[in-house]
N, C-alpha and C positions, 0 to 999 in steps of 0.2 A: 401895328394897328390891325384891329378886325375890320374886316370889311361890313359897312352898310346893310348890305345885304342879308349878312351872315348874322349883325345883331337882333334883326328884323328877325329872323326863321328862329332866335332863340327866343327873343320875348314872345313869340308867339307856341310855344313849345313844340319845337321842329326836335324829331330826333336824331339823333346823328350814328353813325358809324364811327366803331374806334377799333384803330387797327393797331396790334403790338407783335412782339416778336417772341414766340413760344421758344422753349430752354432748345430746343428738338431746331429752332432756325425755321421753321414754318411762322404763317401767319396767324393769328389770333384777331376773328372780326366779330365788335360784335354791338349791340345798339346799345345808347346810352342817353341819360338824361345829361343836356349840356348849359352850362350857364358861363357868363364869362364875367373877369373883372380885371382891372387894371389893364386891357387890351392883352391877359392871357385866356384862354382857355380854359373850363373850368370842368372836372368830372365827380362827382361822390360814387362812392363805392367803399365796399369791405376788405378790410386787411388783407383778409385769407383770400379773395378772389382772386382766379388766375389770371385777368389781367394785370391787377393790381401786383404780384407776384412778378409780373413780364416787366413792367415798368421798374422794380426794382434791379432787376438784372442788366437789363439795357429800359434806357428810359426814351429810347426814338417812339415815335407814336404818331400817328395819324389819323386824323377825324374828319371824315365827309358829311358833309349835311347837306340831302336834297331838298329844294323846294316843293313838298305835298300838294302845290297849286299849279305846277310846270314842273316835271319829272327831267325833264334839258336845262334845267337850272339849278346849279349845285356850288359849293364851296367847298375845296378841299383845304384844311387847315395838316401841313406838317411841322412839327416839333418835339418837343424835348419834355419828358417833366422835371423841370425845377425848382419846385417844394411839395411836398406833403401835409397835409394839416391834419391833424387830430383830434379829438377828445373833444368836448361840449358842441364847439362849433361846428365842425362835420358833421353828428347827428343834429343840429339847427336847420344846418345848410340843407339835409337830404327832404327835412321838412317842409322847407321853402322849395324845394322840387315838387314836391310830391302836393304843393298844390296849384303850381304851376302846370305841370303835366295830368294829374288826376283832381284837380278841383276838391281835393281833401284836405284837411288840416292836419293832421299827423301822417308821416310811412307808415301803411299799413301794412306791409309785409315782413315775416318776422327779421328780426337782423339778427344771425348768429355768428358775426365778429363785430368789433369795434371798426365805425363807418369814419373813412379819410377822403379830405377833397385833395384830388390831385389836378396843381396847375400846370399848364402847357405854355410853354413860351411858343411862341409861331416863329419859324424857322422860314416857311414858305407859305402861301398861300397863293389857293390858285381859284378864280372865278369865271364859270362858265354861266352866261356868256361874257364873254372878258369886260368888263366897267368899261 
């Protein structure tokens, strides 16, 4: 389960940190639009992008999201992706971001691959300051 806290900082479009693992064993951080459902973790992005790339390789992943109202108050979600989604509903999904986050109706930025939601199962979760 997500934590309260952490549902709260999405519905309210909180962004997160997602950290994956480059081919190289370095880190890959980087901000993301986050939504969740069924109690995973939820990311849209483009095929061709390297995190998306990272996930396919090793699928460990990590997304911090701090609270933009209290900077000491954060939720780190670790886990796994365990499905990929594609075609219609990925570009739907990035829609319903995009005006969550930018109060627009359509992505207005160009897509040049085909947009995948990738879900995160939670492996660990961790909340500062502890529930």
């Amino acid at each position: 389960m997500l934590p309260e806290k952490l549902e709260k900082m999405i519905d309210n479009g909180t962004i997160g940190m997602m950290a994956t693992v480059l081919p190289s064993g370095l880190i890959q951080n980087q901000p993301v639009w986050i939504d969740q459902e069924d109690g995973h973790l939820v990311v849209n992005t483009e095929i061709e992008r390297r995190k998306f790339k990272n996930l396919q390789e090793n699928p460990n992943v990590t997304v911090t999201v701090v609270d933009p109202d209290n900077h000491w108050s954060w939720v780190e979600v670790r886990g796994k992706m365990v499905d990929a989604v594609h075609g219609q509903e990925a570009r739907d999904h990035i829609d319903k971001l995009a005006q969550r986050y930018l109060g627009v109706e359509d992505y207005p930025n160009p897509i040049r691959s085909p947009r995948v939601i990738v879900k995160i199962e939670p492996r660990q979760v961790f909340e500062f300051p502890p529930a």
